[in-house]
KOLTIKE-155302 format. One record per residue (C-alpha): residue in one letter; z, x, y. Coordinates in steps of 0.1 Angstrom, whole numbers, plus 5000, padded with zeros to 4 digits. Layout:
aZXY ...
! end
This chain:
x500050005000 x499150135034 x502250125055 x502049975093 x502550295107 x499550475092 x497650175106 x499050195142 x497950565141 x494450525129 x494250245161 x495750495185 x493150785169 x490050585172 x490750435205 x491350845217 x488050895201 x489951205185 x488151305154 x490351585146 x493551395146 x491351085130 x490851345103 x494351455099 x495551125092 x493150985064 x493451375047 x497251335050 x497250945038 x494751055009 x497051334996 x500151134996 x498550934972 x497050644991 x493550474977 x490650595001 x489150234998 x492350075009 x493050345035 x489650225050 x490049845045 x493449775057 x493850055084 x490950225097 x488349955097 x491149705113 x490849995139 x487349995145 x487049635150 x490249695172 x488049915196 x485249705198 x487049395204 x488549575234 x485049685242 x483649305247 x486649245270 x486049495290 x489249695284 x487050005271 x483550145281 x480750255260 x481850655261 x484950555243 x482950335221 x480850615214 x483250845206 x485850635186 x482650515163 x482050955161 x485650945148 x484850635127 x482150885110 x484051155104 x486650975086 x484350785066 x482451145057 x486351265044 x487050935019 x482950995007 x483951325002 x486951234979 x485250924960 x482251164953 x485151444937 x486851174918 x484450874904 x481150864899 x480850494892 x480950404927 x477350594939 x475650454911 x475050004929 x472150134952 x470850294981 x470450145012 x469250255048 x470750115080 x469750145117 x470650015145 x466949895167 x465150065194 x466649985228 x470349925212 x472450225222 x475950145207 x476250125171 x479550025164 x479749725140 x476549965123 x479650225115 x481349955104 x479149835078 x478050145068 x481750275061 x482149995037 x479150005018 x479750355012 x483650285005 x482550024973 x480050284957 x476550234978 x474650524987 x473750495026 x471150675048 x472850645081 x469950695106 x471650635139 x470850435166 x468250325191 x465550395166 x462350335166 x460750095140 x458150325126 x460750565115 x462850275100 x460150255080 x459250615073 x462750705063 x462950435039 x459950565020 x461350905020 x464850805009 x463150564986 x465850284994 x466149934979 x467649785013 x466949805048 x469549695070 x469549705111 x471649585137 x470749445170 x473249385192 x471149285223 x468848935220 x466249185243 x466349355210 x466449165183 x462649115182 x462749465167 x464249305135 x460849065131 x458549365140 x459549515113 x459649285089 x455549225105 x455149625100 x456349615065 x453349385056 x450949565074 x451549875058 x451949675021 x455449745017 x457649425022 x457949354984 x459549714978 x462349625001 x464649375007 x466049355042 x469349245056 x470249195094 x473249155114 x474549195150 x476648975175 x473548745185 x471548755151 x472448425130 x470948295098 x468448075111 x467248405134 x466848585097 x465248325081 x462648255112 x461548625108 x461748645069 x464848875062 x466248815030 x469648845039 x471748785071 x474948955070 x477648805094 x479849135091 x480849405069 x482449225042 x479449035041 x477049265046 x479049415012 x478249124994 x474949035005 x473649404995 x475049334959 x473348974959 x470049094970 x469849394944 x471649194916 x468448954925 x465849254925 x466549354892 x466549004879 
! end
């Protein structure tokens, strides 16, 4: 069990944006025996969302966004790190790419999914954000993925999500992937106008729908 004080601290790290001291406490936590999943579930992702709750009110600004999603990263990178040593069960569910769109700058809820995809045994090609739609789509062939996933936090953005479900076809590709989107003004209907097969409200979800759509591709 995570105590309340190891979650208090991983709040007080990410909303610093301190990586190092981010660091220090999942290592510690992980060492004094402490599951890396639950360490991310019940204290670190709390934290996350923490930060960019604060964020829509206005009580932080997109630097320390920026830098508490860098810190997000790094922690994730440590509990990878000791899932990868210990189990190999876990990397073995899929591989999936995630992006957040050209013209979207902070990637926050992104970080968030990504973290906990990785944490229950997906392999993820994080490729950042504000990225252009062609190389969503190069990068997928490359990695050779069986999900595409992007954010879009903006509406000026989310017609990046239905141009490249549109470059997909053009290039004869949309039946090797399935694609899954999410951000704060995607919704269902938005995925289902532009022909996603998945819409993923947040991470938990975005968890579940990546096992629904591959448990369906191999079906």
């Amino acid at each position: 069990m995570i105590e309340q004080g190891v979650v208090e601290s991983a709040g007080q790290c990410l909303i610093k944006g301190s990586k190092e001291e981010a660091v220090s406490l999942a290592r510690q936590v992980i060492d004094g025996g402490a599951d890396p999943v639950e360490l991310m579930n019940l204290a670190f992702i709390p934290a996350i969302n923490e930060v960019g709750d604060r964020f829509g009110r206005g009580q932080l600004f997109l630097p320390e966004l920026i830098t508490a999603a860098d810190a997000m990263k790094a922690v994730t990178d440590v509990v990878n790190e000791v899932l990868s040593a210990t189990t190999t069960v876990r990397s073995n569910k899929g591989t999936i790419l995630i992006a957040t769109v050209k013209g979207d700058v902070h990637d926050i809820g992104k970080c968030i999914v990504t973290s906990l995809l990785q944490a229950n045994g997906f392999r993820v090609h994080d490729i950042g954000r504000d990225i252009d739609t062609e190389k969503i789509v190069e990068q997928a062939v490359q990695h050779d993925v069986d999900i595409i996933g992007t954010s879009a936090l903006l509406t000026t953005t989310m017609p990046r999500q239905k141009e490249l479900e549109e470059l997909l076809k053009a290039k004869g590709l949309r039946e090797k992937f399935k694609t899954m989107v999410g951000g704060a003004p995607v919704t269902p209907r938005w995925a289902q106008r532009i022909g996603a097969d998945a819409y993923a409200e947040d991470a938990q979800d975005g968890v579940r729908k990546a096992e629904q759509l591959l448990a369906i591709a191999v079906s």
